[in-house]
Every structure is written in structure tokens, then in C-alpha cells.
ZAMARGU-4260 file (C-alpha; in steps of 0.2 Angstrom, whole numbers, plus 5000, padded with zeros to 4 digits):
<rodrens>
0) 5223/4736/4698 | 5213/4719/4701 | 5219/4703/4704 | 5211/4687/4698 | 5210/4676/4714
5) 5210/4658/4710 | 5193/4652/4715 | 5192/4643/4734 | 5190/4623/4730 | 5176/4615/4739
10) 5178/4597/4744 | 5165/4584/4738 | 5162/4570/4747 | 5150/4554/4744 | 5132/4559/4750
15) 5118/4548/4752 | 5102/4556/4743 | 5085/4552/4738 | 5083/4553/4720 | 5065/4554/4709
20) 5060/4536/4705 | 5051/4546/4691 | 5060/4548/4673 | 5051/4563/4667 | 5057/4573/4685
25) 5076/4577/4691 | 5069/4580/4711 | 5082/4575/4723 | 5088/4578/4741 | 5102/4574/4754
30) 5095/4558/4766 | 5100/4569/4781 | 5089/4585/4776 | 5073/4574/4774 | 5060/4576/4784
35) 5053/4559/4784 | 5063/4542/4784 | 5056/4537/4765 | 5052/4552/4757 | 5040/4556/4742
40) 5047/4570/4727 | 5042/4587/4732 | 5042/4589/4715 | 5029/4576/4707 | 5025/4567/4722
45) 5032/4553/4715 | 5041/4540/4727 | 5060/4542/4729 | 5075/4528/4729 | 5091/4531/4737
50) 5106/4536/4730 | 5125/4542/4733 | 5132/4557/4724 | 5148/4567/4727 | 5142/4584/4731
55) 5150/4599/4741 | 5153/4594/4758 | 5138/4602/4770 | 5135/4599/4787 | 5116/4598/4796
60) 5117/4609/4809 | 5100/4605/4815 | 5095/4588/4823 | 5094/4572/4813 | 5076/4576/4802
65) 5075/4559/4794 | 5062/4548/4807 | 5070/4530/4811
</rodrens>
């Protein structure tokens, strides 16, 4: 009686982050969801080094958080 629907593909695109510049820690977060323009880990407090990643598209709905 039920179908298997094929899952819905989610485009990825290249997105700047700011990865852990720790090895022991995995913290990361998208450059336009920062709240500061260089941001320490939330995780270890550990200072952080940009990145790019291909992750699911998103879109920041909310003004531009990262401080020039």
C-alpha cells in the first residue's frame, strides 16, 4: 500500500567556514552564521582558520552577523 518515494536531492554548494585550528576538536561553522569577523571554537576556545566545504545549500535570512 506504500510507495517508496525517491529521497528529494539537496544541492550542495562550496561554503566558506571556519574550521578548529585545534586537532583533537572537529568544531566548525559557516563564515555567514559567525557572530564575530574571526571567531574563536565554541567548542575548545580554540582559534579557528577558514575553510570551504561543499554543504547543503542554506540561506541567512537574518542580516550579515560576521563584524567587518
Amino acid at each position: 500500500m506504500f510507495s517508496k518515494k525517491m529521497p528529494e536531492i539537496i544541492p550542495e554548494e562550496d561554503t566558506n567556514v571556519w574550521a578548529c585550528s585545534s586537532p583533537e576538536c572537529k568544531g566548525w561553522m559557516r563564515q555567514n552564521f559567525a557572530f564575530q569577523a574571526v571567531p574563536d571554537c565554541p567548542l575548545c576556545g580554540s582559534g579557528m582558520n577558514e575553510e570551504s566545504r561543499m554543504l547543503p545549500a542554506l540561506t541567512n535570512t537574518t542580516r550579515n552577523m560576521a563584524f567587518s
